[in-house]
mmJSON file of the N, C-alpha and C atoms, coordinates in Angstrom:
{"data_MODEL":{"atom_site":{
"group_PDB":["ATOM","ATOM","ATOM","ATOM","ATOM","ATOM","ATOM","ATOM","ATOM","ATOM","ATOM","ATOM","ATOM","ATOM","ATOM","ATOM","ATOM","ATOM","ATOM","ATOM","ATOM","ATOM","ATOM","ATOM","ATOM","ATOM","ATOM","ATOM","ATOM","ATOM","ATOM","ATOM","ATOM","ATOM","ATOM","ATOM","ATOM","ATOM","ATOM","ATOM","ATOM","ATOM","ATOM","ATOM","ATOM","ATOM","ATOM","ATOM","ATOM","ATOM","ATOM","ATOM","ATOM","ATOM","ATOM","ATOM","ATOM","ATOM","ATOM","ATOM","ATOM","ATOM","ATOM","ATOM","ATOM","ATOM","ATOM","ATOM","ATOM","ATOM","ATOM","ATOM","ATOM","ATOM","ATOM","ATOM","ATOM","ATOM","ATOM","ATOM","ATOM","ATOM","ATOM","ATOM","ATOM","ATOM","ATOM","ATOM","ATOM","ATOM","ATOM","ATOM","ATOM","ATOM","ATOM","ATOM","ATOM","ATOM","ATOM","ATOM","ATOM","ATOM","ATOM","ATOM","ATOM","ATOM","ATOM","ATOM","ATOM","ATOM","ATOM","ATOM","ATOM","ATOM","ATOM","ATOM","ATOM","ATOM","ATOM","ATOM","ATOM","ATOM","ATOM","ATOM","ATOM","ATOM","ATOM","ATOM","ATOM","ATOM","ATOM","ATOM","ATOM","ATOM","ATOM","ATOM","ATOM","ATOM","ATOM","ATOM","ATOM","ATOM","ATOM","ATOM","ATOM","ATOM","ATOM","ATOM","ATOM","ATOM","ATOM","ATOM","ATOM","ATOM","ATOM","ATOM","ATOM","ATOM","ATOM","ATOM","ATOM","ATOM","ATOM","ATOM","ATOM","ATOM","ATOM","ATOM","ATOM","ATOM","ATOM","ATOM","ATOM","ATOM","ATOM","ATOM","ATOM","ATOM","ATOM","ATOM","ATOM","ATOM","ATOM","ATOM","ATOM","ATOM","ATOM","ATOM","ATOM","ATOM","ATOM","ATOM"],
"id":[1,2,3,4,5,6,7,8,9,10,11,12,13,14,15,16,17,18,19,20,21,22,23,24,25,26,27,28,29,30,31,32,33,34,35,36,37,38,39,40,41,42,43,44,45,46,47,48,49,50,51,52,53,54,55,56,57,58,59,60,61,62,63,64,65,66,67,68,69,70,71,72,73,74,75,76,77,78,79,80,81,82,83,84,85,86,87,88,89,90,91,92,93,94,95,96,97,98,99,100,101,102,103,104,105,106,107,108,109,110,111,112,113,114,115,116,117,118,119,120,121,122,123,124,125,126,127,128,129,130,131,132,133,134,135,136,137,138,139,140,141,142,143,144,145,146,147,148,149,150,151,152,153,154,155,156,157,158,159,160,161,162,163,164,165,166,167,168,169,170,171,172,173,174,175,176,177,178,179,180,181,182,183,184,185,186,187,188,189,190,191,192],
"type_symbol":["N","C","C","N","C","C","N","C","C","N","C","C","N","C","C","N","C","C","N","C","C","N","C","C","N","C","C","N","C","C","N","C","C","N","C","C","N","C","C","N","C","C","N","C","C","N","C","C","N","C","C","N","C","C","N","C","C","N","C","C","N","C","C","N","C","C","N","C","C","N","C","C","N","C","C","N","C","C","N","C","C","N","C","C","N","C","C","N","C","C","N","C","C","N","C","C","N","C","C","N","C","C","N","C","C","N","C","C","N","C","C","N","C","C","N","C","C","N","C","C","N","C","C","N","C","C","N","C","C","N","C","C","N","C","C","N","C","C","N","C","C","N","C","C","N","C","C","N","C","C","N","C","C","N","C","C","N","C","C","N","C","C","N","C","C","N","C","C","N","C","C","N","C","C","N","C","C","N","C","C","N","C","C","N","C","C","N","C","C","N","C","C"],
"label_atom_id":["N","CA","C","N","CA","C","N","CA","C","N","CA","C","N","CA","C","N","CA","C","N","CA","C","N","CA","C","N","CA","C","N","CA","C","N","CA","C","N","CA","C","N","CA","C","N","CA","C","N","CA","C","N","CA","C","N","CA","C","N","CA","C","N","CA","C","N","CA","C","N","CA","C","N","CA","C","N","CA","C","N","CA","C","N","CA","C","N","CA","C","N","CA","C","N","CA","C","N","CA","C","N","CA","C","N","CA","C","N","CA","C","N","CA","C","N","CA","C","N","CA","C","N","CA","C","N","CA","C","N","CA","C","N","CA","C","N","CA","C","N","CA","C","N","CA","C","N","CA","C","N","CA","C","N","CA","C","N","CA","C","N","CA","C","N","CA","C","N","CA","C","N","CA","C","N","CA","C","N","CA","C","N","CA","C","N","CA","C","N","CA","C","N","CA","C","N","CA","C","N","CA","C","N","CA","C","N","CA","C","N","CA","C","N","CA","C","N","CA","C","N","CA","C"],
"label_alt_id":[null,null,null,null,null,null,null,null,null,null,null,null,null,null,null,null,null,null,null,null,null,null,null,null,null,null,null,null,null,null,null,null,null,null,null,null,null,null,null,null,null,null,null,null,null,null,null,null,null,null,null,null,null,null,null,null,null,null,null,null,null,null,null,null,null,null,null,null,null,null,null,null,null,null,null,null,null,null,null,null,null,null,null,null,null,null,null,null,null,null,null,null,null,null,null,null,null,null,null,null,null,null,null,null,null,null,null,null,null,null,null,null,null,null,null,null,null,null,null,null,null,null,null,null,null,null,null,null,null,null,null,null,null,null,null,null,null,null,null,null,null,null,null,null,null,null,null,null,null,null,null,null,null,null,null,null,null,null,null,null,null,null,null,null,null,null,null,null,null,null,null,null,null,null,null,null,null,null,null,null,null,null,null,null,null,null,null,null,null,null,null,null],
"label_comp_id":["UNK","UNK","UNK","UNK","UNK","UNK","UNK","UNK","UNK","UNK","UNK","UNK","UNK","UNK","UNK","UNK","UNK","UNK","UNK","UNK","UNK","UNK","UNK","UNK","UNK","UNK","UNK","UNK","UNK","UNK","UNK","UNK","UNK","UNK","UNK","UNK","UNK","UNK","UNK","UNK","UNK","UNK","UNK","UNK","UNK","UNK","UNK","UNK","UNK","UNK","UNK","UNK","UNK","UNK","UNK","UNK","UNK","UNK","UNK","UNK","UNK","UNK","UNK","UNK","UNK","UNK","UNK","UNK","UNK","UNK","UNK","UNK","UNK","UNK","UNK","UNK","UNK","UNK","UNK","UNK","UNK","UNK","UNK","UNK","UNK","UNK","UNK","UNK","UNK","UNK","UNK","UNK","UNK","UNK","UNK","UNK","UNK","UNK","UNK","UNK","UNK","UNK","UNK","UNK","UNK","UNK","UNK","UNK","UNK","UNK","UNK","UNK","UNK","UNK","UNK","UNK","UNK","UNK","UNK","UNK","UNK","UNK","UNK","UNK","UNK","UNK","UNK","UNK","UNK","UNK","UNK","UNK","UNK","UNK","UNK","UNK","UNK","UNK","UNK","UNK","UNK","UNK","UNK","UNK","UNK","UNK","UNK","UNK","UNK","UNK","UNK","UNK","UNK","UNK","UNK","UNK","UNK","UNK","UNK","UNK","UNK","UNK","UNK","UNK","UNK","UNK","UNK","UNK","UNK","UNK","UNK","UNK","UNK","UNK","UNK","UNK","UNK","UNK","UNK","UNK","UNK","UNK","UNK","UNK","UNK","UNK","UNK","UNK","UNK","UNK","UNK","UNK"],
"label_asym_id":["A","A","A","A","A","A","A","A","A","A","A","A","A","A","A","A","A","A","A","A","A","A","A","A","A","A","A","A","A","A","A","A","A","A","A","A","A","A","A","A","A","A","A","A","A","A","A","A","A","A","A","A","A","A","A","A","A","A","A","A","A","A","A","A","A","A","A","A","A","A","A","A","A","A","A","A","A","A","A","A","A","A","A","A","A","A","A","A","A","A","A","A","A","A","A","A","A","A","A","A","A","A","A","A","A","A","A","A","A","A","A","A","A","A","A","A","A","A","A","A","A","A","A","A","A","A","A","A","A","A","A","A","A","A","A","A","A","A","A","A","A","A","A","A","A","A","A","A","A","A","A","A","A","A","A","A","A","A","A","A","A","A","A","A","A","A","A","A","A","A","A","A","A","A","A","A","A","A","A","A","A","A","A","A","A","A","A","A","A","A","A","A"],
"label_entity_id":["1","1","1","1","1","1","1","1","1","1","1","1","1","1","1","1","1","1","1","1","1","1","1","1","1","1","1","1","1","1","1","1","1","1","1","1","1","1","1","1","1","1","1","1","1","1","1","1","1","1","1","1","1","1","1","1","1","1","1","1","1","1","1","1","1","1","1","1","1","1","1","1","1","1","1","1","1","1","1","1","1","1","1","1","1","1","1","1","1","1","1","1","1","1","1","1","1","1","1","1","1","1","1","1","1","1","1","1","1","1","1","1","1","1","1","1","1","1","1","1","1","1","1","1","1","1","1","1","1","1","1","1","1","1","1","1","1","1","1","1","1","1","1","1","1","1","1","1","1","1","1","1","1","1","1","1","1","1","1","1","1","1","1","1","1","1","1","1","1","1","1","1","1","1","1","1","1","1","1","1","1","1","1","1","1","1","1","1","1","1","1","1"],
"label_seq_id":[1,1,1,2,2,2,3,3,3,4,4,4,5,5,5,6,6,6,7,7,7,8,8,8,9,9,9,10,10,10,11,11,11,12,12,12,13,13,13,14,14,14,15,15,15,16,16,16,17,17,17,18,18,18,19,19,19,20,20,20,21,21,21,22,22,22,23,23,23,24,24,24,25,25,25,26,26,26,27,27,27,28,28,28,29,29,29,30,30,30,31,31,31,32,32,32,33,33,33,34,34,34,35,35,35,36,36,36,37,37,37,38,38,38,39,39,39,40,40,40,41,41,41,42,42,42,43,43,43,44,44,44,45,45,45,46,46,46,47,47,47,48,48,48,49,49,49,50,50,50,51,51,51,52,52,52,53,53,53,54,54,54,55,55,55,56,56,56,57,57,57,58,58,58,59,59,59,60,60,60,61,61,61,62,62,62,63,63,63,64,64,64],
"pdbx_PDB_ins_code":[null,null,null,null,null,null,null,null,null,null,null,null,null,null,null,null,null,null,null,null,null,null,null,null,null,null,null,null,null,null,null,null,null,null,null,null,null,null,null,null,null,null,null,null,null,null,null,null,null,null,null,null,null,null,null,null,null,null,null,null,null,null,null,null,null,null,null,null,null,null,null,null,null,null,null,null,null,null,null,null,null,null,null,null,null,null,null,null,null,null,null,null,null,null,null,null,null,null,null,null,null,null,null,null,null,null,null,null,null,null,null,null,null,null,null,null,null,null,null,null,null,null,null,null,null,null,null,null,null,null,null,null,null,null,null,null,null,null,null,null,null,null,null,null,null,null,null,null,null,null,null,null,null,null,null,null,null,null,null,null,null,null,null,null,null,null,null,null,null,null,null,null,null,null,null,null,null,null,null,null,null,null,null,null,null,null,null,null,null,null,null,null],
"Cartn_x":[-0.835,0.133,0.808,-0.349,0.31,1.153,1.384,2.07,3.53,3.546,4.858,5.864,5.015,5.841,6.97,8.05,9.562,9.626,9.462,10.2,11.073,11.992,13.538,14.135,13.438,13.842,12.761,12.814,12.321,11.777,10.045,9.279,8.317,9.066,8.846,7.213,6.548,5.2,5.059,4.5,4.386,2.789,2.48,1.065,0.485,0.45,-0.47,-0.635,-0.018,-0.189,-1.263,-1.633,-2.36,-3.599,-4.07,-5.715,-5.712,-4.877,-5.048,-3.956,-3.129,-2.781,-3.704,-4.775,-6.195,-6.574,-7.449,-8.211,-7.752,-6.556,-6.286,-5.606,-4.951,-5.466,-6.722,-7.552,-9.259,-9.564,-9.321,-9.734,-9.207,-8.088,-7.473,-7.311,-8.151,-8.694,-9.515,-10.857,-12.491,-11.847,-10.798,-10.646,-9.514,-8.906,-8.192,-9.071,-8.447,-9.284,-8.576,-7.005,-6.224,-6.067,-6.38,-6.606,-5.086,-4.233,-2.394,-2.57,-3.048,-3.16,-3.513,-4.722,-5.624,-5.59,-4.722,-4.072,-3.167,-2.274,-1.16,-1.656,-2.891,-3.255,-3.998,-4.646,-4.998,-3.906,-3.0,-2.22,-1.211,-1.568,-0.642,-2.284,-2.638,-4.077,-3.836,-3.315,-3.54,-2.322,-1.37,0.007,-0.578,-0.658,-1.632,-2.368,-3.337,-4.182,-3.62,-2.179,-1.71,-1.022,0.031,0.461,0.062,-1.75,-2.303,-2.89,-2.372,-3.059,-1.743,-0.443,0.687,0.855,1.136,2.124,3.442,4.18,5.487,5.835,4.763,5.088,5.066,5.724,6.126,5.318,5.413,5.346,6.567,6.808,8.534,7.883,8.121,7.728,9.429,9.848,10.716,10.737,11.463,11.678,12.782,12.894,13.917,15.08],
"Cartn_y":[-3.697,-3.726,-2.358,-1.144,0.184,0.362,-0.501,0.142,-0.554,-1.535,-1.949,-1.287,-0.098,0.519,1.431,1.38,2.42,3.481,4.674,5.857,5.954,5.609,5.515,4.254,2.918,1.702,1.21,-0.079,-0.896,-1.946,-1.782,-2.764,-3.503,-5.19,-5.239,-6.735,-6.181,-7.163,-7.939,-9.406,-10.052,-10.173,-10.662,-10.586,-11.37,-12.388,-12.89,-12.076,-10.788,-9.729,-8.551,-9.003,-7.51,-7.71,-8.821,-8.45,-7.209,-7.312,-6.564,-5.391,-5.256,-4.108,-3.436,-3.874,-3.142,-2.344,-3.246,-2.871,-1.733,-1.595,-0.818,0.757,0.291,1.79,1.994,1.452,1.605,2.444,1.851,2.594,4.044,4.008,5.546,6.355,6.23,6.718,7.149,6.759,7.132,8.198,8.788,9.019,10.202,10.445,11.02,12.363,13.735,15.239,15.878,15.45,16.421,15.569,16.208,15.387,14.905,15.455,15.457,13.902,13.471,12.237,11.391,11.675,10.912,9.924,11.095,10.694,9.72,10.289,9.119,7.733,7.556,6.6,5.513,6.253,5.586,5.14,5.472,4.741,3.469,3.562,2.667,1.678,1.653,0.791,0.082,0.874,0.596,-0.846,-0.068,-1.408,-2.536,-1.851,-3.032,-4.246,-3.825,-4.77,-5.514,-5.067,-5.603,-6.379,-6.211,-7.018,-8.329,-8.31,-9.461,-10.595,-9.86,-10.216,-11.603,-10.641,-11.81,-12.503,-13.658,-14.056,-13.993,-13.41,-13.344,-12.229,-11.187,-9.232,-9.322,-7.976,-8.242,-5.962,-5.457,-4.588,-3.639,-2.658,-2.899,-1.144,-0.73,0.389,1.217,2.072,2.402,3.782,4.425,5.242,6.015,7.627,7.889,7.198],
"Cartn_z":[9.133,8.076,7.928,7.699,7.997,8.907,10.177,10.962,11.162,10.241,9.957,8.857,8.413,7.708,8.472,7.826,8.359,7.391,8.212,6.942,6.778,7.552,7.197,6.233,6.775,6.123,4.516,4.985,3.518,4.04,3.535,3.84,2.495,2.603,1.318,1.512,0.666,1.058,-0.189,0.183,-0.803,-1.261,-2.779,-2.98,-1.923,-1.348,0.046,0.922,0.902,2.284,1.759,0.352,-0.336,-0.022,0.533,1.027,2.187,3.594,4.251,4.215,3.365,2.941,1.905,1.245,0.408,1.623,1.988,3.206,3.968,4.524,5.265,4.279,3.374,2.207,2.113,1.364,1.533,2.243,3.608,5.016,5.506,4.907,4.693,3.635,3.011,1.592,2.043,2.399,3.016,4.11,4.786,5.542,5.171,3.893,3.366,3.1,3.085,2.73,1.816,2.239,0.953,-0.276,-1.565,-2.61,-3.034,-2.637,-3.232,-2.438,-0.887,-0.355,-1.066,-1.494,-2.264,-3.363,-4.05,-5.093,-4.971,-3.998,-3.601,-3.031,-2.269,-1.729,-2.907,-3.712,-4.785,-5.94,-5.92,-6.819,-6.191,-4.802,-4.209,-4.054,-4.09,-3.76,-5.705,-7.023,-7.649,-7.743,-7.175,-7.297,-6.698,-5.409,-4.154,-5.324,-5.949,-6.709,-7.675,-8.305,-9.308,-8.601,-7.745,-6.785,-6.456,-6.227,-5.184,-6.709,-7.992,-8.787,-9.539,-9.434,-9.468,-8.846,-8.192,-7.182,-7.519,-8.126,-8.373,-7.869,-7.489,-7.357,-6.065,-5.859,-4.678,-4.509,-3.595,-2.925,-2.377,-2.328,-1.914,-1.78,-0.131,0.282,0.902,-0.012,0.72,1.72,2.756,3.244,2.879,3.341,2.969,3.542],
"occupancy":[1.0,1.0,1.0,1.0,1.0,1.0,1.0,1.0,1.0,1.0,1.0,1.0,1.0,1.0,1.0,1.0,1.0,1.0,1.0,1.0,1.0,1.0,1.0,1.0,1.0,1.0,1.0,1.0,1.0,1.0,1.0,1.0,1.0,1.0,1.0,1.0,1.0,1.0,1.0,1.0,1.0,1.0,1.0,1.0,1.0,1.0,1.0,1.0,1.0,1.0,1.0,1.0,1.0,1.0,1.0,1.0,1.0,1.0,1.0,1.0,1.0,1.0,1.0,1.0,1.0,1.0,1.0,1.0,1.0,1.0,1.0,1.0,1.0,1.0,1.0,1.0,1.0,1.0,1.0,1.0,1.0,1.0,1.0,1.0,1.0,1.0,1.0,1.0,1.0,1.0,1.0,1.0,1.0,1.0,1.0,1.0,1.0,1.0,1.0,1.0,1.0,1.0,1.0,1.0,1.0,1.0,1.0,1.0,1.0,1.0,1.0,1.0,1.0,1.0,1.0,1.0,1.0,1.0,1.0,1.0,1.0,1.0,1.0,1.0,1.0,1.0,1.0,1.0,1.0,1.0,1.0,1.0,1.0,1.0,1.0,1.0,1.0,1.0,1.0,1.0,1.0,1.0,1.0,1.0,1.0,1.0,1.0,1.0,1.0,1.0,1.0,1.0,1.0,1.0,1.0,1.0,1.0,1.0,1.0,1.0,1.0,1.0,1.0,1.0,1.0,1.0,1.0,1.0,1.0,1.0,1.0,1.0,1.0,1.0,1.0,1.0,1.0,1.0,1.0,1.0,1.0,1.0,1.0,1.0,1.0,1.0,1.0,1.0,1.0,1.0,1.0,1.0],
"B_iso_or_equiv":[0.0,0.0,0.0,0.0,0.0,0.0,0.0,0.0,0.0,0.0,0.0,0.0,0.0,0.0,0.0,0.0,0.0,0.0,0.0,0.0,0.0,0.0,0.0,0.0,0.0,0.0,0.0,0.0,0.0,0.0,0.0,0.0,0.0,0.0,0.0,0.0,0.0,0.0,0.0,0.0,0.0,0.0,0.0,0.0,0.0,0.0,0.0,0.0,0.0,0.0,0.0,0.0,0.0,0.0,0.0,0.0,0.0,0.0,0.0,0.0,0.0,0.0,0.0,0.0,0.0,0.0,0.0,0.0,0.0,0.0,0.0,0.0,0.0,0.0,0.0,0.0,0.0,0.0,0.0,0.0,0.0,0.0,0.0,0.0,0.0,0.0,0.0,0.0,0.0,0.0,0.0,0.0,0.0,0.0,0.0,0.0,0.0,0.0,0.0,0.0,0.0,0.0,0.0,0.0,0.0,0.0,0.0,0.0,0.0,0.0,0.0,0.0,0.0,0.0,0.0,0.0,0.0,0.0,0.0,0.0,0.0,0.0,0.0,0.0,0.0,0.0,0.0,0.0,0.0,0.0,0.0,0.0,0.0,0.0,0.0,0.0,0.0,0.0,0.0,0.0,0.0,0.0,0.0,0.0,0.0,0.0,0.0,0.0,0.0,0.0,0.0,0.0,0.0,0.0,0.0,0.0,0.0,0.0,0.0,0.0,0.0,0.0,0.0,0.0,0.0,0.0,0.0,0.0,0.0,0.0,0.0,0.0,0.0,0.0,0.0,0.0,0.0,0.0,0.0,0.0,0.0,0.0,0.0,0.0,0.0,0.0,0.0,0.0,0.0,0.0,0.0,0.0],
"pdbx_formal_charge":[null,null,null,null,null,null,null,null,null,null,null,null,null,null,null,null,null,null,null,null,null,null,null,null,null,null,null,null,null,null,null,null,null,null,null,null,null,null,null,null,null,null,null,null,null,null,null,null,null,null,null,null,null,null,null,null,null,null,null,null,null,null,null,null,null,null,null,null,null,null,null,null,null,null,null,null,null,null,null,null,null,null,null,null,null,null,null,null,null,null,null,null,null,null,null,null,null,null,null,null,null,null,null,null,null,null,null,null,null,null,null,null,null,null,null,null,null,null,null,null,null,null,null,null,null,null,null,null,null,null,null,null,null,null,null,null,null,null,null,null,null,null,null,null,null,null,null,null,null,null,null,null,null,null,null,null,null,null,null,null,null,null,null,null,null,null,null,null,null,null,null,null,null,null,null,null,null,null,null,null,null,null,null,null,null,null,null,null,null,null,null,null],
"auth_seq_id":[1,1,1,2,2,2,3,3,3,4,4,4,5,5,5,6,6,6,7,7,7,8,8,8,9,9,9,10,10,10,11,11,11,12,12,12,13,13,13,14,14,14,15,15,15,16,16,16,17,17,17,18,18,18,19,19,19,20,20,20,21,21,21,22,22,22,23,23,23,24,24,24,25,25,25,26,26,26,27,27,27,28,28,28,29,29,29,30,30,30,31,31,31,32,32,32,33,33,33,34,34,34,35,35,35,36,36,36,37,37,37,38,38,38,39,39,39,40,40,40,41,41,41,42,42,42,43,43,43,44,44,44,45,45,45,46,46,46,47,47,47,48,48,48,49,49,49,50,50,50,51,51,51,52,52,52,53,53,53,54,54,54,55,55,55,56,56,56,57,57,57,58,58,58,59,59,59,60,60,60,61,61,61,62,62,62,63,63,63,64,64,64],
"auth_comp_id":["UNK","UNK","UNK","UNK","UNK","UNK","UNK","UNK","UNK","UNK","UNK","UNK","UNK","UNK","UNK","UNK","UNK","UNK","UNK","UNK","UNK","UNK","UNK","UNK","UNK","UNK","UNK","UNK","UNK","UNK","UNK","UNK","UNK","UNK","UNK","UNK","UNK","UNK","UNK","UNK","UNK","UNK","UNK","UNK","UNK","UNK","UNK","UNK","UNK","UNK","UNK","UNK","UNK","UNK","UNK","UNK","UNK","UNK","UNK","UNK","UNK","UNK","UNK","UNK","UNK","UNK","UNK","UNK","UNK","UNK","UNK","UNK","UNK","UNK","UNK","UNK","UNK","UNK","UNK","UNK","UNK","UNK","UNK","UNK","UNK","UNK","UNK","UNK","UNK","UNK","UNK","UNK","UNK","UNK","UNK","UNK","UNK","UNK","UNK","UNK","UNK","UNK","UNK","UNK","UNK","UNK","UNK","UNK","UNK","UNK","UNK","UNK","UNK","UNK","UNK","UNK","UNK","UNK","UNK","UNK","UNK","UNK","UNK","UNK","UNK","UNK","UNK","UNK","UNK","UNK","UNK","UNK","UNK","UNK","UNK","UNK","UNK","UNK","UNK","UNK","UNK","UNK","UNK","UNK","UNK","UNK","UNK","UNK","UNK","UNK","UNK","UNK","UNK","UNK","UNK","UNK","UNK","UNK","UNK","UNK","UNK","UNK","UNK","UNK","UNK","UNK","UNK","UNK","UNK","UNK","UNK","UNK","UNK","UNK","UNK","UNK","UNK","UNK","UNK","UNK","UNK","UNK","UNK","UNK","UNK","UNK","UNK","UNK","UNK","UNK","UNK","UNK"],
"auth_asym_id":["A","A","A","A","A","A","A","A","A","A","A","A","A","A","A","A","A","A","A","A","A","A","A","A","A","A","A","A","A","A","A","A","A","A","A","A","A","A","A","A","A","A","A","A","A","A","A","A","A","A","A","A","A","A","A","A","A","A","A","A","A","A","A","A","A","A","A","A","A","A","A","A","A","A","A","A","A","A","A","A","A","A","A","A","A","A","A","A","A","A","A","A","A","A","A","A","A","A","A","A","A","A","A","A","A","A","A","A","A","A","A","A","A","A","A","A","A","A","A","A","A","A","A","A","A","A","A","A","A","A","A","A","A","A","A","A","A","A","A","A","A","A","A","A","A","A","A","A","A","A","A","A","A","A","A","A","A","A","A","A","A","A","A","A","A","A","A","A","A","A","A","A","A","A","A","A","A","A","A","A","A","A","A","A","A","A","A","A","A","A","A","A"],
"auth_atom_id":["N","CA","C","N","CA","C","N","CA","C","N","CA","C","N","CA","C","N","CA","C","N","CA","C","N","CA","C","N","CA","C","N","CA","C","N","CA","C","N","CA","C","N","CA","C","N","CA","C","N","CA","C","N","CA","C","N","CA","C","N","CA","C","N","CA","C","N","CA","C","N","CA","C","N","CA","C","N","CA","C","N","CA","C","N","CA","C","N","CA","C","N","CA","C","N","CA","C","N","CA","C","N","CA","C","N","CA","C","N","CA","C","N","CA","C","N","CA","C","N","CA","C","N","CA","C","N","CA","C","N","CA","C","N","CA","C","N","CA","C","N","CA","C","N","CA","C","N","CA","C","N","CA","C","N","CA","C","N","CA","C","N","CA","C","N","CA","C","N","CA","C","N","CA","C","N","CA","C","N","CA","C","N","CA","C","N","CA","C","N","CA","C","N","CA","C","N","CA","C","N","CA","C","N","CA","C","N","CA","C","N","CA","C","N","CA","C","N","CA","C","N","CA","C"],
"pdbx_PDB_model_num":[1,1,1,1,1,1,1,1,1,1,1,1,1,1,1,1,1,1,1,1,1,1,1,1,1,1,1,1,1,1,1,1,1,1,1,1,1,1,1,1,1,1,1,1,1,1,1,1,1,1,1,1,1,1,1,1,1,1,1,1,1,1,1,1,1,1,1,1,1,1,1,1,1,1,1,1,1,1,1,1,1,1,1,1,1,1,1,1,1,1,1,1,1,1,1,1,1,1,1,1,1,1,1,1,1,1,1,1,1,1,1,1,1,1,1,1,1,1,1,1,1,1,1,1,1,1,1,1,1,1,1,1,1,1,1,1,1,1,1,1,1,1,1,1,1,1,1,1,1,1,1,1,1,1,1,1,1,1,1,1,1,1,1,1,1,1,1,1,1,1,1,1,1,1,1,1,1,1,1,1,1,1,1,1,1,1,1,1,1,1,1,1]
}}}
């Protein structure tokens, strides 16, 4: 799922995609050292959950 992300574009995920978009934040969290990451990874893990929790929400990752 991470690797369908674009830094340039817009990748937009729906709550049915937030199990393995968890997982794979999760997995780069345990694996994260700089806390400025950390931080960032955990609050997108926090949307992530609210996300999988609607079905109406959607995910919407943009690039510059």
């Amino acid at each position: 799922m991470l690797s369908r992300v674009d830094p340039y574009g817009t990748l937009i995920l729906s709550s049915s995609e937030m199990d393995q978009f968890i997982a794979e934040i999760e997995v780069e969290l345990l694996r994260a050292e700089d806390p400025a990451v950390m931080e960032f990874l955990k609050g997108a893990l926090r949307l992530a959950r609210e996300c999988q929790e609607k079905e109406e929400m959607q995910l919407r990752l943009d690039g510059d």
